[in-house]
C-alpha positions as CSV (number, residue, x, y, z in Angstrom):
1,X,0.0,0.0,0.0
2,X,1.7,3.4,-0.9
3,X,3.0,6.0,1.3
4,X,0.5,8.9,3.0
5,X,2.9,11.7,1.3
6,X,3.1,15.1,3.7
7,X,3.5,17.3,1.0
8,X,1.5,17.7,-2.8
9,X,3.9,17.0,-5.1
10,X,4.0,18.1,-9.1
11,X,4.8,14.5,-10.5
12,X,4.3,11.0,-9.5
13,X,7.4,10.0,-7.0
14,X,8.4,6.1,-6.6
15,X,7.7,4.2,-3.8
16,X,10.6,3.8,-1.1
17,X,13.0,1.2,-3.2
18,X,14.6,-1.7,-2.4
19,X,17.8,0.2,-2.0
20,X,16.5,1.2,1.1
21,X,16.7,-2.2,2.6
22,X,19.3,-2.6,5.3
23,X,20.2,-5.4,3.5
24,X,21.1,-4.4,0.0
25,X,24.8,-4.3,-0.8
26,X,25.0,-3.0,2.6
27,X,28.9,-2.4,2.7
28,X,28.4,0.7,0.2
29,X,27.4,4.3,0.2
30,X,24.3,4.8,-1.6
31,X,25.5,6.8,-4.0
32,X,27.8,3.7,-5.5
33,X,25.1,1.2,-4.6
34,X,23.9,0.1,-8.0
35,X,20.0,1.1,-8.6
36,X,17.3,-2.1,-8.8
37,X,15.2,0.6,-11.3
38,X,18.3,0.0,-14.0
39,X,19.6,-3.4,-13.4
40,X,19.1,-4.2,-17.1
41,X,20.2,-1.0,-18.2
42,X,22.7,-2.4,-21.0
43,X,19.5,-4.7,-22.3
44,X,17.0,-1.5,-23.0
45,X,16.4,0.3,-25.9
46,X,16.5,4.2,-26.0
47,X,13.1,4.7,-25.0
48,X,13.6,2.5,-22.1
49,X,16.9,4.0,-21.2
50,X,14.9,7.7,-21.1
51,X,12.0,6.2,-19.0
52,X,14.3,4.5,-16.5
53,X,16.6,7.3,-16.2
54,X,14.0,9.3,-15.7
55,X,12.1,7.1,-12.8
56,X,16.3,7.5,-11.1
57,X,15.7,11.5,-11.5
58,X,12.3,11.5,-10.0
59,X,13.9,9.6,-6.4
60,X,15.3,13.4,-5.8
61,X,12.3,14.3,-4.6
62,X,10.8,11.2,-3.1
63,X,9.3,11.5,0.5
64,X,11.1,9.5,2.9
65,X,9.3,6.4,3.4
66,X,6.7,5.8,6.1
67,X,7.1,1.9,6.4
68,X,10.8,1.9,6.4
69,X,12.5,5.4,6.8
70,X,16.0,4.7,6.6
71,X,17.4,7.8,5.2
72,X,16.2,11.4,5.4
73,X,15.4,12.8,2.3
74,X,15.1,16.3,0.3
75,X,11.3,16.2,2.1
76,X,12.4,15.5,5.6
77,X,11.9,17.7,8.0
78,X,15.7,17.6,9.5
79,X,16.7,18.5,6.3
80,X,14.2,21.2,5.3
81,X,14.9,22.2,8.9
82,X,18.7,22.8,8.0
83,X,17.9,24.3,4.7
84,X,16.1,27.2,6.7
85,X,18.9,27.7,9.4
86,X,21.9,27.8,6.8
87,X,19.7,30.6,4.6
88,X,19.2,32.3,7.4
89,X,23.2,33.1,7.6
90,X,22.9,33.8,4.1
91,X,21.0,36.3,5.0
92,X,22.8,37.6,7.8
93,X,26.5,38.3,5.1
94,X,23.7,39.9,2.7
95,X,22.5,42.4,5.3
96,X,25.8,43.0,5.7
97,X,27.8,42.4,2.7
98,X,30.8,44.7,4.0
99,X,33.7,41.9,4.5
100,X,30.7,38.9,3.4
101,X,31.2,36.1,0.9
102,X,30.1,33.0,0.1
103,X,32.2,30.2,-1.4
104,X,31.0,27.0,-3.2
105,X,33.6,24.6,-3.5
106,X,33.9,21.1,-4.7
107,X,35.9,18.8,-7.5
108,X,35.1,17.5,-10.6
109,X,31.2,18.2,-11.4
110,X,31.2,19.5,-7.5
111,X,33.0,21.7,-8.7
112,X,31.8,22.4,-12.0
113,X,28.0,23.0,-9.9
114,X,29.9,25.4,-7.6
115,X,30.6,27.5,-10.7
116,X,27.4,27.6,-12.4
117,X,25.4,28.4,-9.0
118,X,27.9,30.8,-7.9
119,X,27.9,32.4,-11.6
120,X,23.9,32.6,-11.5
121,X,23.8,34.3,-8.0
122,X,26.5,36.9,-8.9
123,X,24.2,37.9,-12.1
124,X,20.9,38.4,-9.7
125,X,22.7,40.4,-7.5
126,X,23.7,42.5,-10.3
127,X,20.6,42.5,-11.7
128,X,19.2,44.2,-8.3
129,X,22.3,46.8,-8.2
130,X,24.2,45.0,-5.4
131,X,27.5,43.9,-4.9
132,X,28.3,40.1,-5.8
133,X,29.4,38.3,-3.1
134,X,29.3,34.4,-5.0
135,X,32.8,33.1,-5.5
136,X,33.8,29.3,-6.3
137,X,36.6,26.9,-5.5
138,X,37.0,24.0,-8.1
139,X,40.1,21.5,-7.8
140,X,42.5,22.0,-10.4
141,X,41.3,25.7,-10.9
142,X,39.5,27.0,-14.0
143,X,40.9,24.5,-16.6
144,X,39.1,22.3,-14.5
145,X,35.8,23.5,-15.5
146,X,36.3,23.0,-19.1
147,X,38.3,19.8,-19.0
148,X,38.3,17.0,-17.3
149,X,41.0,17.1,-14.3
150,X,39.3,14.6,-11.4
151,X,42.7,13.7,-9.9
152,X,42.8,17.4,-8.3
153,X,40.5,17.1,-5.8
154,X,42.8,14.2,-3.9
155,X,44.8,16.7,-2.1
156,X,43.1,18.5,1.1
157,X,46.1,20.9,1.4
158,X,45.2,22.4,-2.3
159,X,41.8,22.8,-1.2
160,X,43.0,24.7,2.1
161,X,45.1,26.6,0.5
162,X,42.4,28.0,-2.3
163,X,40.1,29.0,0.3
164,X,42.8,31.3,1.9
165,X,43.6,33.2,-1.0
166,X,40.1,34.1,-1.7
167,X,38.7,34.8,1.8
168,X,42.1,37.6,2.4
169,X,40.6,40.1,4.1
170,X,37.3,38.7,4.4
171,X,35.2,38.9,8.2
172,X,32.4,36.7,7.2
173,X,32.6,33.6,5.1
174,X,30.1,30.7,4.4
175,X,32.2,28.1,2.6
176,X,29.5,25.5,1.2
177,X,31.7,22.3,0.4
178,X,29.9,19.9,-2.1
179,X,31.4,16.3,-2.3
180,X,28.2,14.3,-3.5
181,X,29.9,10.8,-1.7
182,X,31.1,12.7,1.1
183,X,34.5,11.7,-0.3
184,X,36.3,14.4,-1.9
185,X,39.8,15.7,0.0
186,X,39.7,18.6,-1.1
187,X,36.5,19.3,-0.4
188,X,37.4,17.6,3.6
189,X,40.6,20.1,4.5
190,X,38.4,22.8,3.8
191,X,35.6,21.8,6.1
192,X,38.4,21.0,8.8
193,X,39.8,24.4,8.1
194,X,36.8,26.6,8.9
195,X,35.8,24.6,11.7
196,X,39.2,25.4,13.1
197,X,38.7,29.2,12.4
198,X,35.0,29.4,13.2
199,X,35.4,33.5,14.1
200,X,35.7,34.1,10.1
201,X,34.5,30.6,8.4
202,X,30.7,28.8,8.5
203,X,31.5,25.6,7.0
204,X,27.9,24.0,5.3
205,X,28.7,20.1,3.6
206,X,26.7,19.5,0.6
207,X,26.1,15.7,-0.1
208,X,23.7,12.5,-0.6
209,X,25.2,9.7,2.0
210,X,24.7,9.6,5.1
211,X,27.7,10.4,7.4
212,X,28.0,6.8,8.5
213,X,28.2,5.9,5.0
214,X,31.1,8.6,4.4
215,X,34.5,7.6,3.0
216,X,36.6,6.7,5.7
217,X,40.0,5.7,4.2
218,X,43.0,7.6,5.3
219,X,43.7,10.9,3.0
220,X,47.2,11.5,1.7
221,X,47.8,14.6,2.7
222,X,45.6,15.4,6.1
223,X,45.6,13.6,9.2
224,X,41.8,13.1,9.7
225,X,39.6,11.2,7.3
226,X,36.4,12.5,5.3
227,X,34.2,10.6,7.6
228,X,35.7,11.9,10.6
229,X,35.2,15.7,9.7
230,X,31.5,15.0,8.8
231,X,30.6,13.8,12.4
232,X,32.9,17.0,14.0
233,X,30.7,18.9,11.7
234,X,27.6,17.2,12.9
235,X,28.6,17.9,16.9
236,X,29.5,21.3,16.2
237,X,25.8,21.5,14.0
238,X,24.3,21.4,17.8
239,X,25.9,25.0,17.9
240,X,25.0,26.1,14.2
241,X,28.6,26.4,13.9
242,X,28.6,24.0,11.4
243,X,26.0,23.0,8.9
244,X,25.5,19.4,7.4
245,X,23.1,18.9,4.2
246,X,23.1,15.5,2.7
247,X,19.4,13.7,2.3
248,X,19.8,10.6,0.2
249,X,18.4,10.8,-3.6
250,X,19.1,7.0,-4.0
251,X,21.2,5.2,-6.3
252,X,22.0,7.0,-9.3
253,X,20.7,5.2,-13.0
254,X,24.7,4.3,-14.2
255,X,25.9,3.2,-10.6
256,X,28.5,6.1,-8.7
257,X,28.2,8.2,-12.0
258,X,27.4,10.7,-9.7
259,X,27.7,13.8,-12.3
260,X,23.9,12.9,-13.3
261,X,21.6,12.7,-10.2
262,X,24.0,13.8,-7.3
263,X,24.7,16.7,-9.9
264,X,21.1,17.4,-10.1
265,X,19.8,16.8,-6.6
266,X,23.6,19.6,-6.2
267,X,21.7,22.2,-8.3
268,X,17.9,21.9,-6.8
269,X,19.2,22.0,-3.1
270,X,21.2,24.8,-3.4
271,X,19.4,26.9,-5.7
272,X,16.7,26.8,-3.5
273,X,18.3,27.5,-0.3
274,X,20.6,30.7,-1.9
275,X,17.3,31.5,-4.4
276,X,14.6,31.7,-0.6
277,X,17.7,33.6,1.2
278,X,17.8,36.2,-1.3
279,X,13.7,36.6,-1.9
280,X,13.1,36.5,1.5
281,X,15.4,39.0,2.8
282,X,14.3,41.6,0.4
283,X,11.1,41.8,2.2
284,X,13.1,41.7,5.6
285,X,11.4,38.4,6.7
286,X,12.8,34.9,7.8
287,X,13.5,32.1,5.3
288,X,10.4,29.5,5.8
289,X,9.7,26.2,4.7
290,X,7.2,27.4,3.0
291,X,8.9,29.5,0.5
292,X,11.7,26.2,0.0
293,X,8.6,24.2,-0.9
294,X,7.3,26.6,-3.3
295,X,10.7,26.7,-4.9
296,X,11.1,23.1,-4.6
297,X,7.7,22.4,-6.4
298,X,9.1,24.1,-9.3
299,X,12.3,21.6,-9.8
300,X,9.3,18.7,-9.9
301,X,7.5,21.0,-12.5
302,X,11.4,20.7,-14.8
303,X,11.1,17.0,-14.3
304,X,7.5,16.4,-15.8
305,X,7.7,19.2,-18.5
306,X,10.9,17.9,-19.3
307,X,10.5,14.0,-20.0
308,X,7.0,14.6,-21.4
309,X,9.2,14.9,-24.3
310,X,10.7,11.0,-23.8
311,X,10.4,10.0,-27.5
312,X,12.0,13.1,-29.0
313,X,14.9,12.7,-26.4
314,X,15.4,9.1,-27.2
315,X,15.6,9.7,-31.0
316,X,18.3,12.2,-30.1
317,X,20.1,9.5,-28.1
318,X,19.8,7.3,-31.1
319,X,21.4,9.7,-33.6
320,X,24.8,10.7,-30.8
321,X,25.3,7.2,-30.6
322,X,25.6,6.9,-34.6
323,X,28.1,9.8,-34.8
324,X,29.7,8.1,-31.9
325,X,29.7,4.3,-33.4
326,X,31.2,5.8,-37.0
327,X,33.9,7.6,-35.1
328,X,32.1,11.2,-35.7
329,X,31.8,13.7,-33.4
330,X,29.0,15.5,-31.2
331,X,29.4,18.7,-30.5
332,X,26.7,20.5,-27.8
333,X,26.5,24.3,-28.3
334,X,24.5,26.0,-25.7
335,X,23.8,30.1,-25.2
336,X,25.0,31.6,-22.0
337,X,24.6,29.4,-19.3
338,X,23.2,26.6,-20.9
339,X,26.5,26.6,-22.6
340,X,28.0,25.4,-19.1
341,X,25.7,22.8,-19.0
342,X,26.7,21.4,-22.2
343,X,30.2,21.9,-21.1
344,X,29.8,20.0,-17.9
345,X,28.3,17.2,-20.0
346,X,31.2,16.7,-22.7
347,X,34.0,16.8,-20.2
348,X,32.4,14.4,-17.7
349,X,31.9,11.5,-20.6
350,X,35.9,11.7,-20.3
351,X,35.9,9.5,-17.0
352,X,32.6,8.3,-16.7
353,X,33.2,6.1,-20.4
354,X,37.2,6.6,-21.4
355,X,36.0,8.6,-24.1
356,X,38.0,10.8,-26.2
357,X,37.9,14.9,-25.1
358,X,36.4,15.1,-28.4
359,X,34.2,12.6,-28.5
360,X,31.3,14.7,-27.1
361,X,32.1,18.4,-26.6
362,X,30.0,21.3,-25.0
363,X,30.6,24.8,-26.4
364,X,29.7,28.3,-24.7
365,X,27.9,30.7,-27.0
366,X,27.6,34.1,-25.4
367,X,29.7,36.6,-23.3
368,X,31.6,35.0,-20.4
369,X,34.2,37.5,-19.6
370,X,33.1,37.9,-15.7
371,X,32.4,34.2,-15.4
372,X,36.1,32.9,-14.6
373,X,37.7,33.6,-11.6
374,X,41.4,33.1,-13.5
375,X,40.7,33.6,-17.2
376,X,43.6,32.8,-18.6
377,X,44.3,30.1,-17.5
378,X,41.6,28.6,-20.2
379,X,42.0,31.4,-23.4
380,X,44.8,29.9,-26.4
381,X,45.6,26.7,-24.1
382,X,45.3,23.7,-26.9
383,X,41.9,22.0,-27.7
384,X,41.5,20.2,-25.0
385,X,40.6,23.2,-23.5
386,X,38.3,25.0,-26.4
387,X,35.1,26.0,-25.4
388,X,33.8,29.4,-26.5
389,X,32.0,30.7,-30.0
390,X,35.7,31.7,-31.1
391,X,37.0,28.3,-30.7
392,X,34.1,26.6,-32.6
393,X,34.5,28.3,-35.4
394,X,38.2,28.0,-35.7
395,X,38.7,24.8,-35.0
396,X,35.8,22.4,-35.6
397,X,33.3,24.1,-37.9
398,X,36.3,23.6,-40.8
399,X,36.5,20.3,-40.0
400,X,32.8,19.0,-39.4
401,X,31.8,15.8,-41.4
402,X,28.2,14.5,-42.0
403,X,29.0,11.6,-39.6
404,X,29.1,14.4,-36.8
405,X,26.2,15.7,-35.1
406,X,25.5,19.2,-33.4
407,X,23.5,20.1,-30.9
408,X,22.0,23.6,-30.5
409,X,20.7,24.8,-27.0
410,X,18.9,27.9,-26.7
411,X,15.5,29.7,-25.3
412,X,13.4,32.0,-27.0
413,X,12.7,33.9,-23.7
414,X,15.5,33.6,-21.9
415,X,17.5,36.6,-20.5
416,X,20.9,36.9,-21.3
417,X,23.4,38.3,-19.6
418,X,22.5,41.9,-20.4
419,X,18.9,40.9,-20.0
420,X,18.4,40.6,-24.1
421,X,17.1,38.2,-25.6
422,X,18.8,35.4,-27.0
423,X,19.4,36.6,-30.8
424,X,17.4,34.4,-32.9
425,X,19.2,35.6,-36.2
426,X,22.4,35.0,-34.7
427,X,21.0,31.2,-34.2
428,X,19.9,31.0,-37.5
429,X,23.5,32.0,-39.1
430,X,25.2,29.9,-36.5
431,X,23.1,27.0,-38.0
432,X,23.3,27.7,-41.8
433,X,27.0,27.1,-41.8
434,X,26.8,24.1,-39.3
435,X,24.4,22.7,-42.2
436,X,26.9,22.9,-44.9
437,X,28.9,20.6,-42.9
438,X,26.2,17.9,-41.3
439,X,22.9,17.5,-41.7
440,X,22.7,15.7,-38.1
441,X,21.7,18.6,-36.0
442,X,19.0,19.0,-33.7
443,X,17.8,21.7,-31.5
444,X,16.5,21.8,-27.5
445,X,14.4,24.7,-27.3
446,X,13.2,26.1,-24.0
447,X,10.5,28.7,-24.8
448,X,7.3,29.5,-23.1
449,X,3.6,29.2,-23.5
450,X,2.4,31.2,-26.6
451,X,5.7,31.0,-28.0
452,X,7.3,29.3,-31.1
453,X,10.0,28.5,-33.0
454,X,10.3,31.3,-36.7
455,X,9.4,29.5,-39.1
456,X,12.8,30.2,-40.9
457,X,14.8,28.8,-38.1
458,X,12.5,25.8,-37.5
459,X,12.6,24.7,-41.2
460,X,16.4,24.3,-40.6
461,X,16.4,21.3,-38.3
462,X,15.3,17.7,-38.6
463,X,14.1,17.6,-35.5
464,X,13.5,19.9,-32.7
465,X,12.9,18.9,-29.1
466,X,10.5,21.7,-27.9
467,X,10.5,22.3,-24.3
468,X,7.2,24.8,-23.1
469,X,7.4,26.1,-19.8
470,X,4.2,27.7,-18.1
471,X,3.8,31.1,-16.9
472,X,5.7,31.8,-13.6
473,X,4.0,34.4,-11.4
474,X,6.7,35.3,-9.0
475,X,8.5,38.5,-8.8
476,X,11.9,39.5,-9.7
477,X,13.4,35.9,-8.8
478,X,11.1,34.6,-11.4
479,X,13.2,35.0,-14.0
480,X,15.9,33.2,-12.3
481,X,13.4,30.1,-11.1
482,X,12.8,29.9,-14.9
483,X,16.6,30.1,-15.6
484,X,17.4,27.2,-13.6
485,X,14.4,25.1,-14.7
486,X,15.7,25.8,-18.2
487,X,19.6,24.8,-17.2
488,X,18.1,21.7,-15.3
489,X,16.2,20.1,-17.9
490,X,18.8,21.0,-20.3
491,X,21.4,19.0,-18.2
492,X,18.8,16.0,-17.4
493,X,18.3,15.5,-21.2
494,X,22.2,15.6,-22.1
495,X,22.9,13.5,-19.3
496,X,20.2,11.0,-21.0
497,X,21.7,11.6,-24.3
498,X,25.4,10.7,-23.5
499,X,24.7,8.4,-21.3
500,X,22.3,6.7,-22.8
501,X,24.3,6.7,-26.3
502,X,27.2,4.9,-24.4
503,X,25.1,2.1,-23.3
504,X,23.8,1.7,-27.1
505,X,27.2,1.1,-27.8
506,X,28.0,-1.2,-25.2
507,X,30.0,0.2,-22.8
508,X,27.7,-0.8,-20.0
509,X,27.1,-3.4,-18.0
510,X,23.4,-4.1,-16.6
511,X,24.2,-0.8,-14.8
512,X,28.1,-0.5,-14.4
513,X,30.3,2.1,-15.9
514,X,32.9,-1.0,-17.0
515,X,35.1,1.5,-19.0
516,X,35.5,4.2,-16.5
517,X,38.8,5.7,-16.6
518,X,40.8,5.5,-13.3
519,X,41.1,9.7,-12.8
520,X,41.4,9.6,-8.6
521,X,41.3,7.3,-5.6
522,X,37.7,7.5,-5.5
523,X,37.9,5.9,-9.0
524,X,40.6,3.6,-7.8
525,X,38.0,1.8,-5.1
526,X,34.9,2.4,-7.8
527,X,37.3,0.0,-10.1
528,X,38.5,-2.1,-7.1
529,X,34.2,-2.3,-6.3
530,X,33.4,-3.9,-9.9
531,X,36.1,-6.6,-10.3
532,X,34.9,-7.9,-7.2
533,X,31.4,-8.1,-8.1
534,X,31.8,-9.3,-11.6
535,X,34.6,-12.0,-11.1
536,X,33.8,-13.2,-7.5
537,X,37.7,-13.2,-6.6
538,X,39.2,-12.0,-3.1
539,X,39.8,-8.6,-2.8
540,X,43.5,-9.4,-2.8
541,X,43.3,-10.9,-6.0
542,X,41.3,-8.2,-7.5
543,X,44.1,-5.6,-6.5
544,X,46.6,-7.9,-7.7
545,X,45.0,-8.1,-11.2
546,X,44.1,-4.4,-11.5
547,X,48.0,-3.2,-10.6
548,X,48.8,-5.5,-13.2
549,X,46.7,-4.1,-16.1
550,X,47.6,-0.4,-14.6
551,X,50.9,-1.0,-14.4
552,X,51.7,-3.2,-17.6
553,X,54.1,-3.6,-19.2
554,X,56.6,-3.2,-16.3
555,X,56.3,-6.3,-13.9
556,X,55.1,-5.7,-10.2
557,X,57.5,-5.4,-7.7
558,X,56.7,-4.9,-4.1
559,X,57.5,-1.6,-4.1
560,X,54.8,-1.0,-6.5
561,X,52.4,-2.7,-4.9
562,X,53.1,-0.5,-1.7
563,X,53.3,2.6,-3.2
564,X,50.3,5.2,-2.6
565,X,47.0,5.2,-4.4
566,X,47.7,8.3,-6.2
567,X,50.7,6.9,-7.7
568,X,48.5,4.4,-9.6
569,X,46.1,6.9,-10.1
570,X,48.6,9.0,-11.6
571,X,49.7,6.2,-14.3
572,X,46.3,5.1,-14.7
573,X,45.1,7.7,-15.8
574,X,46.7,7.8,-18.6
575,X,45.7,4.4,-20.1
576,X,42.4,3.4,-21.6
577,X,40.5,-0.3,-20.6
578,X,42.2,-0.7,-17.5
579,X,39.1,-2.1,-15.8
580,X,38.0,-4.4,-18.5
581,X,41.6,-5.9,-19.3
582,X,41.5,-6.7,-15.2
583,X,38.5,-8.3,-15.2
584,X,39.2,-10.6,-18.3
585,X,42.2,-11.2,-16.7
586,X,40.4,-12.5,-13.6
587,X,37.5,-14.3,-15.9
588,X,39.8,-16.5,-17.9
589,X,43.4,-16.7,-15.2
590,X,45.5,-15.1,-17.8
591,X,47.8,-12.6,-18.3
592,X,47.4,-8.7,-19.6
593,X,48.4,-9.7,-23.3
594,X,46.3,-12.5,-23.1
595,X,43.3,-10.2,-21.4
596,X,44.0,-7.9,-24.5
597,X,43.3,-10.5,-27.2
598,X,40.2,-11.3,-26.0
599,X,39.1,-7.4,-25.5
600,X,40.4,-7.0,-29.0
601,X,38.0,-9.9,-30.5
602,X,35.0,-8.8,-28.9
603,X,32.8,-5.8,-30.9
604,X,32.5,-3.9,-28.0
605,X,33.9,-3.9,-24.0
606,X,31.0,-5.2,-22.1
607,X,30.2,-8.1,-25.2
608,X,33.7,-9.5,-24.1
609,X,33.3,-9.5,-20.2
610,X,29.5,-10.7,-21.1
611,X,30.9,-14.0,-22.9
612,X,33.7,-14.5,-20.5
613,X,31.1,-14.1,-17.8
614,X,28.9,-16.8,-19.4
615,X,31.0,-19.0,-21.1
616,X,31.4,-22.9,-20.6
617,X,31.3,-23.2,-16.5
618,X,31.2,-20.0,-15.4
619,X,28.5,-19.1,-13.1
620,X,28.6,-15.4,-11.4
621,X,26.4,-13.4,-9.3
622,X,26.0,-9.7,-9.8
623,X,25.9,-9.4,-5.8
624,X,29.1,-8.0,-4.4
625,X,30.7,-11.0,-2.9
626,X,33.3,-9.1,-0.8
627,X,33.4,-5.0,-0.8
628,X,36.8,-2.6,-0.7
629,X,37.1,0.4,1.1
630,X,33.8,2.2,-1.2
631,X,34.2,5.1,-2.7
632,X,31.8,7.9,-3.8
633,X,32.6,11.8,-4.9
């Protein structure tokens, strides 16, 4: 019998899951648990892969469950309860902005998040004539936003040492660390930091596990490990000296690709914490439940208006993966902010699948001069590093071939960065010489209701996936609700796309990112996690057999097999198939040559562990026989 729900909700939540069993793969966090919803992900078609990815996005803002609640959730009343308190001291360094800022920090798409929100919330303050007080902290610095630099965020003394420079000077700072597993070192020394300076510094932890479920594994470079600065944070919570927000959004769809939901769930909770802060203390009241709900609401109304367009989405899918399987290229190119999105979408394929940088590629259309903290660290640094309207014109639009496909991303209503329109006949250029090139392009349009595609423009593409938005009757901070609907959808159906595509091509197995390229320790146990589950060895043997493939061709030695976990990570970074040439390894007892025979043979990654798995007298389960320290971001 379903759930009584406490609160009216937009769309149609799952039940609680069976995720939430005490039970089920109880050793690891539950953003690396694998989700029951996509257990045959690698066996669905596209349509199937959008309507079960889609199910995953909707447990953001599932109710936690009345039967069993095991985990707080976005809905829970400690966490709503929290929300209110930590935008109430939001409020208190923007009634006083003299010596105030706030700092979102994190690595990877952490990171990447911490950019885009603190990019949205400088542009509404000046919008409203006011100061900016929004910085971000990303591992690796800028070049980390545009290019895919995960090994960054291992060190806790790089993430220490950013937050100093930019709070010099400062009386008042609210650092907001987001590490989606609770995982990320650099996100940990700077947590540790402001709780050891708590006369300057109000450290706020942004993640989905719950602390008991945080990685606990020593860090390289700190004496305390991620786990034991969330439950300081929690004791010193009592005081509201420090805050901790991290309901559980379940499993995500591709198991610890946590760039989709944790990404998502990122963006909603923070949005509307920062987005009720600022409304509320315009009027000179308190921030309420009631206006995070109302906010809240309008996230559920992105999901529904957003997959309503399923079949449109999944057609896309269909086509990246084409350009994909015939070596072509995708290319995303998004106006203003959606640009980020498409950004953060291209560089995290890197890791998630061992794809090429320019595999699938995101492209800023758009002034973004005040975006980037340190410019130039990112302007005339190679093409791994191209992102803006400049760069696409220089150096792919020569070069596109009808096997490529592009993606345009704009709104018809949305406000740029001057509060103009988005120029339509500037589109329609843009497009026209992309079409002398390709005929795969498509276009995600975000518009409103009463409005429509010119005729001129709409004749140009194939296909359009046509997003409407109802009318939003809020004030000023409307337009910025509608701006982050837009962004979110946007992101929710290029996360479909890509990873989606990747799975038509087989990378994939049931639910496991098999190809994942080994970019930091969290990696390194994500890795560690899957040849355990897939070939039912020890854990020693696993760690024997995946030093082997990362270190091949020199032979193991037992200082190598001592040496840190960065120091693999470092080497196997580098290298494509690690995991895959492990496992086979495992599957058949051979060695790394042998392993790369049988990869070789096979058409795709997961069609050779598949027939290893199943061949004459094998017999494996898919339940984790025996877990390694977990990881999580």
């Amino acid at each position: 019998m379903p759930a009584t729900k406490r609160f009216q909700h937009v769309i149609e939540t799952p039940e609680s899951g069976e995720w939430e069993l005490s039970g089920y793969e109880a050793a690891v966090p539950i953003t690396e648990k694998s989700n029951p919803l996509t257990r045959d992900l690698d066996k669905a078609d596209a349509e199937k892969i959008v309507q079960l990815l889609g199910q995953c996005d909707a447990e953001i803002f599932q109710e936690e469950g009345q039967a069993m609640p095991a985990y707080q959730r976005l809905y829970s009343e400690s966490v709503l309860t929290t929300m209110v308190q930590v935008a109430a001291k939001v409020q208190d360094v923007l009634k006083e902005p003299d010596g105030g800022l706030v700092v979102l920090s994190g690595g990877g798409t952490s990171g990447r998040m911490a950019f885009l929100i603190s990019v949205s919330f400088n542009q509404l303050m000046r919008g409203l004539g006011q100061k900016p007080l929004y910085t971000y902290l990303i591992a690796g610095g800028d070049r980390s936003v545009v290019a895919s630099r995960e090994r960054t965020e291992d060190s806790a003394l790089h993430g220490i040492e950013e937050l100093k420079k930019v709070a010099v000077g400062k009386k008042r700072v609210i650092v907001i660390g987001i590490s989606v597993g609770l995982s990320a070192p650099f996100v940990a020394g700077q947590m540790d930091y402001c709780m050891d300076n708590t006369a300057v510094f109000l450290p706020v932890l942004v993640g989905f596990n719950p602390v008991s479920m945080a990685r606990n594994d020593p860090i390289e470079d700190w004496n305390s490990t991620f786990r034991q600065v969330a439950e300081r944070m929690q004791k010193m919570q009592e005081k509201q000296e420090a805050f901790v927000l991290n309901p559980a959004v379940g499993p995500e769809g591709l198991s610890g690709s946590s760039r989709m939901k944790g990404g998502s769930a990122t963006k909603v909770l923070l949005e509307t914490l920062l987005l009720a802060a600022h409304k509320t203390v315009d009027r000179g009241i308190a921030a309420s439940q009631r206006c995070l709900l109302q906010i809240l609401r309008t996230f559920e109304r992105a999901h529904q208006v957003t997959y309503s367009q399923s079949s449109k989405i999944a057609t896309l899918m269909k086509q990246v993966s084409t350009s994909l399987q015939k070596k072509g290229r995708v290319h995303l190119v998004g106006w203003q902010t959606l640009g980020i999105i498409a950004i953060m979408d291209g560089v995290e394929c890197i890791h998630t699948f061992g794809a090429d940088f320019r595999d699938i590629r995101g492209f800023l259309i758009g002034d973004h001069s005040d975006m980037f903290n340190q410019k130039a660290e990112i302007v005339n640094q190679g093409p791994q590093f191209s992102f803006s309207q400049e760069d696409f014109m220089t150096s792919i639009l020569p070069s596109l071939t009808e096997i490529d496909s592009v993606v345009f991303i704009f709104t018809l209503d949305g406000k740029g960065k001057d509060g103009l329109w988005d120029n339509l006949t500037e589109v329609q250029t843009f497009v026209e010489q992309v079409k002398e090139k390709t005929t795969n392009i498509q276009a995600l349009v975000h518009s409103t209701v009463g409005q429509s595609l010119p005729a001129p423009l709409k004749k140009l593409f194939p296909s359009v996936i046509s997003i409407t938005w109802p009318l939003l009757f809020f004030e000023y901070e409307g337009n910025f609700i509608q701006k982050f609907q837009h962004e979110l959808s946007t992101k929710w159906v290029l996360n479909t796309v890509s990873t989606g595509a990747h799975v038509l091509l087989g990378k994939i197995l049931q639910n496991h990112m098999l190809d994942l390229r080994i970019a930091n320790s969290k990696l390194f146990w994500r890795a560690l996690a899957m040849l355990q589950r897939f070939s039912g060895q020890s854990k020693a043997l696993c760690i024997e057999s995946l030093l082997q493939a990362i270190h091949f061709p020199r032979s193991l030695t037992d200082e190598i097999r001592a040496a840190a976990i960065s120091f693999h990570v470092q080497i196997a970074h580098e290298k494509e198939q690690v995991i895959p040439i492990a496992l086979l390894s495992l599957l058949f007892r051979c060695s790394v040559p042998e392993a790369q025979v049988h990869l070789a043979a096979a058409p795709s990654v997961c069609e050779a562990v598949r027939n290893a798995l199943t061949g004459p007298g094998r017999k494996r389960s898919a339940d984790l026989l025996e877990t390694p320290q977990p990881a999580a971001q």
